[in-house]
C-alpha positions as CSV (number, residue, x, y, z in Angstrom):
1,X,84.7,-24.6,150.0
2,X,87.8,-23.1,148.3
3,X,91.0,-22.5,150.1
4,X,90.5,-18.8,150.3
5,X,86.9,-19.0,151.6
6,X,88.6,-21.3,154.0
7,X,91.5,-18.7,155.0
8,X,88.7,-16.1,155.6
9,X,86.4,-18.2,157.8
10,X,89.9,-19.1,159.7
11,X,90.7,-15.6,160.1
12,X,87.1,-14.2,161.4
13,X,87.2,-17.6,163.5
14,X,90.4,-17.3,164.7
15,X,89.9,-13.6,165.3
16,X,86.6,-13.6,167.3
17,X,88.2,-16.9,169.3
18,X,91.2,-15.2,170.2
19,X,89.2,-11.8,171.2
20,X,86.3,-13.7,173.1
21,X,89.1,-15.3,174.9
22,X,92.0,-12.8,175.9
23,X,90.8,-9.6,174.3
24,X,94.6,-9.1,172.6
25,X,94.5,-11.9,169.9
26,X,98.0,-14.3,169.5
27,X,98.7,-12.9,165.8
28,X,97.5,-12.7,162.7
29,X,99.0,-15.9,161.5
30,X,98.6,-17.8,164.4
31,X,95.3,-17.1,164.8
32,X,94.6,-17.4,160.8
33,X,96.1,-21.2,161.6
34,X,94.2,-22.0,164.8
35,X,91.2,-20.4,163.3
36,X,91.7,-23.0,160.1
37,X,92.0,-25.8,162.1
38,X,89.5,-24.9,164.6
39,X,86.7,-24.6,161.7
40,X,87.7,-27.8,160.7
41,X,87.6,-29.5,163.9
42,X,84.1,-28.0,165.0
43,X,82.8,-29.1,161.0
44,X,83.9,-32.4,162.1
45,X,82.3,-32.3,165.1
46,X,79.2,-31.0,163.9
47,X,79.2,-33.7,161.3
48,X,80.3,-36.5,163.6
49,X,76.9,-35.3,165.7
50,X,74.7,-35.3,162.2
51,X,74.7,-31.3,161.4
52,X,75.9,-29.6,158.6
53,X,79.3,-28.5,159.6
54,X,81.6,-25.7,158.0
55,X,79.6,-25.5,154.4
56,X,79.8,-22.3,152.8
57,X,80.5,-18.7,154.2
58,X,77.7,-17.7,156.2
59,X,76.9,-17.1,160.1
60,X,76.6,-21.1,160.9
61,X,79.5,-22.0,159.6
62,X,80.8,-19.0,161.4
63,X,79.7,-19.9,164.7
64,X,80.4,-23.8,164.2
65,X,83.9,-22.6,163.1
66,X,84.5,-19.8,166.3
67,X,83.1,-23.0,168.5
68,X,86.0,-25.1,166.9
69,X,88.4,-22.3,167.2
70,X,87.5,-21.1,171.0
71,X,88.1,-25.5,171.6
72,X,91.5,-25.3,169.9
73,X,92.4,-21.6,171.8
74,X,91.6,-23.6,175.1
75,X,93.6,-26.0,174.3
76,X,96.9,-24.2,173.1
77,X,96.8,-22.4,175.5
78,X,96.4,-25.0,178.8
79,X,99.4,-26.6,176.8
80,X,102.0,-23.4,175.8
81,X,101.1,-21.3,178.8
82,X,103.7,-22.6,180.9
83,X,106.0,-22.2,177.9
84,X,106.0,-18.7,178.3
């Protein structure tokens, strides 16, 4: 995928994460970043368990990527909660 179809998946990833989670989002650009990172972590995943993973920009690579994403929310926020 290019690097903007990989910016937009992050965004509607990070976006639906972020809203599925705490209804107010973290910001664009943090979530535009933990959405990025999330696709790729859940298209590891998905490859590690032998399914396509974050492929082109369609609704399973969106939903493999908001998986990823919601993972990665979880887990910034058990960690920077406190930090707040």
């Amino acid at each position: 995928m290019s690097l903007v179809a990989w910016i937009i998946l992050g965004f509607l990833s990070g976006f639906l994460a972020s809203k599925f989670l705490n209804k107010t989002g973290e910001g664009r650009l943090l979530d535009i970043g933990l959405g990025i990172v999330g696709a790729v972590i859940g298209g590891g995943l998905a490859n590690t368990f032998a399914m396509p993973g974050v492929t082109a920009i369609d609704v399973y690579s969106l939903l493999v990527a908001v998986v990823g994403a919601v993972g990665l929310h979880v887990a910034y926020h058990a960690v920077f909660r406190g930090a707040r």
